[in-house]
Wavefront OBJ file of the C-alpha trace (Angstrom):
o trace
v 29.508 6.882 -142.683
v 28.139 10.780 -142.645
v 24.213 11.214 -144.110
v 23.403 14.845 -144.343
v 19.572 15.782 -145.135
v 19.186 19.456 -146.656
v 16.510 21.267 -146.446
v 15.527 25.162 -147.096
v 15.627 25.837 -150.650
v 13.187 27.605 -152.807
v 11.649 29.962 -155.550
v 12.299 33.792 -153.670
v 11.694 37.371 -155.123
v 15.170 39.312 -155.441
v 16.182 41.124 -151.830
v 14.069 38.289 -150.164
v 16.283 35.799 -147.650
v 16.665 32.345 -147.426
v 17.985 29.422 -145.050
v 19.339 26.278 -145.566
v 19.975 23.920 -143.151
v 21.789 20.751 -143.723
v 21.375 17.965 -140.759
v 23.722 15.407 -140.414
v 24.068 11.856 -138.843
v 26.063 8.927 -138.596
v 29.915 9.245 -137.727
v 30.556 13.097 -137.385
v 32.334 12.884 -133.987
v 35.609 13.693 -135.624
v 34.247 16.054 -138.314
v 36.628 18.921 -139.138
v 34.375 20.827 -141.312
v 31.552 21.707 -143.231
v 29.893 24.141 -144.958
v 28.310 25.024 -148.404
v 28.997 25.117 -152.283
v 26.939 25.763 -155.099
v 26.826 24.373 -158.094
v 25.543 25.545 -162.415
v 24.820 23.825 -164.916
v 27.828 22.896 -167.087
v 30.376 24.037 -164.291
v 32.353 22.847 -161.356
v 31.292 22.640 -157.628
v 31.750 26.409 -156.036
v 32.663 27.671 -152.512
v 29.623 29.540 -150.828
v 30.716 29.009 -147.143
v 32.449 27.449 -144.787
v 33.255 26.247 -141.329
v 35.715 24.982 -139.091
v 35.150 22.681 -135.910
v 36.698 25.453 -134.163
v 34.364 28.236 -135.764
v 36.790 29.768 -138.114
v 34.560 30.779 -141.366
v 35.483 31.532 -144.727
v 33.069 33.010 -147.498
v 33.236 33.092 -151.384
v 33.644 36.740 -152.986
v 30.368 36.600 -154.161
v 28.598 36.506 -150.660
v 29.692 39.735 -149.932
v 28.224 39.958 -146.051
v 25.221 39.214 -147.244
v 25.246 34.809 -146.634
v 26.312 33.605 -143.344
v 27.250 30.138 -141.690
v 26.693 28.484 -138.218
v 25.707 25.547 -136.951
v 23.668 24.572 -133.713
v 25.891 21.355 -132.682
v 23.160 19.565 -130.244
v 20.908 19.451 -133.980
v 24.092 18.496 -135.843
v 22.908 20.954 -138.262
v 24.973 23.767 -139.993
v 22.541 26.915 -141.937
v 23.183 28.842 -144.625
v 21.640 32.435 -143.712
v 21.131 33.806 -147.297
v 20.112 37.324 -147.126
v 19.559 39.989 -150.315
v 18.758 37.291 -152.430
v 19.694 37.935 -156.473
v 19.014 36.305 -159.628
v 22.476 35.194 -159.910
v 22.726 33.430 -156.340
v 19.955 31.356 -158.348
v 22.013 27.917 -158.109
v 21.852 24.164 -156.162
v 23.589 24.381 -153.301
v 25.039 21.712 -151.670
v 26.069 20.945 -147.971
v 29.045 19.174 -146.988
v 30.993 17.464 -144.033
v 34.299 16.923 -143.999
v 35.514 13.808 -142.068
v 38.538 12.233 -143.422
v 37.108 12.822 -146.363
v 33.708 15.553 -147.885
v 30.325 13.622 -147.691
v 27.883 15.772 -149.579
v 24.128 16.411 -149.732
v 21.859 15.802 -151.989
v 21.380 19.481 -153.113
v 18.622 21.695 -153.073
v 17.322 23.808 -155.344
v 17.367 28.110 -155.208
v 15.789 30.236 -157.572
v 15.814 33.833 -157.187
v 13.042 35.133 -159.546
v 13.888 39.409 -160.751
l 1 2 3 4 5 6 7 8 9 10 11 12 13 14 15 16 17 18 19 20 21 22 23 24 25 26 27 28 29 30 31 32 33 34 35 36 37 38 39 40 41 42 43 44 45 46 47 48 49 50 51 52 53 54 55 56 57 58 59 60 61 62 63 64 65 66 67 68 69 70 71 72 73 74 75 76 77 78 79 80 81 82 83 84 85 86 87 88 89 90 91 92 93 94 95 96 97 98 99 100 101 102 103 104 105 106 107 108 109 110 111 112 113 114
């Protein structure tokens, strides 16, 4: 069993950053991923970021450079580095780890006022 605690989110001014940071416990010795989605109201689960055991990282078109993922293994805790915050990154964002199968968090909440 994987329990991942988020933490980070919050009401921001457009341009303004952000970071998330998602700890996780339990069985995460073979973990082979993890990383971040988003998700709207009304529609599915989308890829913000993520990251391979080995470091390889791979970013949704919307980032842009602007978002980035790592992780500080002796936490167990991956961030989401959100930087040039807009309206429309405005979402819940959800961490994951992906063991032999995705454990997710419980979401938190980003609002990126104009």
């Amino acid at each position: 069993q994987v329990q991942l605690v988020e933490s980070g989110g919050g009401l921001v001014q457009t341009g303004d950053s952000l970071r998330l940071a998602c700890t996780a416990s339990g069985n995460i010795a073979s973990v082979n991923a993890m990383g971040w989605y988003r998700q709207d109201p009304g529609k599915q689960r989308r890829l913000v970021a993520t990251m391979t055991t080995g470091g390889s990282t791979n970013y949704g078109d919307f980032v842009k450079g602007r978002f980035t993922i790592s992780r500080d293994n002796a936490k167990n805790t991956v961030y989401l580095q959100m930087n040039s915050l807009k309206p429309e990154d405005s979402s819940v964002y959800y961490c994951f780890y992906m063991v032999t199968t995705y454990t997710w968090g419980q979401g938190t909440q980003v609002t990126v006022s104009s």
